[in-house]
N, C-alpha and C positions, 0 to 999 in steps of 0.2 A: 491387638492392633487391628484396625479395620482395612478391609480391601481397598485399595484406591480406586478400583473404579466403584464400588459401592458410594463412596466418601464423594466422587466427583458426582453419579445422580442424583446423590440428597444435595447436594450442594446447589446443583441445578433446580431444583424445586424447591429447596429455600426462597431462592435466587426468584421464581416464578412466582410463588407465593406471595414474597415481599413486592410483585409490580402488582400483584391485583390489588391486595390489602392501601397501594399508596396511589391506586386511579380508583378505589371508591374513595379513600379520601378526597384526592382532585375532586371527584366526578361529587362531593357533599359541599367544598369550598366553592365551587363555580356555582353550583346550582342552577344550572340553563339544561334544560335537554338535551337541546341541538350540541353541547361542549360535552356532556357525559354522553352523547350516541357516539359523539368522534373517538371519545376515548375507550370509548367499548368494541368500536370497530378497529382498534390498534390492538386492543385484546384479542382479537379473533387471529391476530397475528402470531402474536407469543403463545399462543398456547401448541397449533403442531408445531413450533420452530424447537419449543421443549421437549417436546414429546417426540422429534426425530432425533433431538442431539442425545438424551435419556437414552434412547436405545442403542443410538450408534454407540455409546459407553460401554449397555451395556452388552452388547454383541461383541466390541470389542474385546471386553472382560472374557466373555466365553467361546471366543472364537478356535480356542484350542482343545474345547469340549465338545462342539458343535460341527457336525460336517457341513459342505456347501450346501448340501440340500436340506437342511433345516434352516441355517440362515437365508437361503432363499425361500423361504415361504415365511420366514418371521419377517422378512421387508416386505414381502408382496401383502401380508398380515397388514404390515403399517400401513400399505399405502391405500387398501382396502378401506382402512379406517381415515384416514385423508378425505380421501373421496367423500364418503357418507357423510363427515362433519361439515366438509367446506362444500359440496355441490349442491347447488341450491335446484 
């Protein structure tokens, strides 16, 4: 039997997977730039909105293995990585 929260982050990036794989489609049906930029700047969206909820899963998952001061340097970890993807 698998861990639910295991089973909940794949499910998650299933889930992420499946919106990129169907905005390169959009973004092959429309065929305009200007409509696949829009929809690639909606991806700039989903990707940390995954990648915080992924973790807060799986921090959850190990919150009973982990003291406060590992989970606080695994957020400050994430949010390290926020920054550098999204600040231009």
């Amino acid at each position: 039997m698998l861990d639910k929260f295991v089973t909940s982050m794949a499910a998650m990036r299933f889930g992420s997977g499946t919106i990129e794989i169907l905005a390169a489609i959009l973004m092959l049906k429309l065929g305009r730039v200007d409509k696949a930029l829009a929809i690639n700047s909606a991806l700039a969206f989903v990707g940390p909105t995954i990648l915080i909820i992924t973790t807060a899963i799986g921090l959850a998952g190990m919150a009973d293995k982990l003291s406060w001061g590992k989970i606080i340097w695994v957020g400050f970890g994430v949010i390290c990585l926020l920054i550098g993807i999204l600040k231009k």
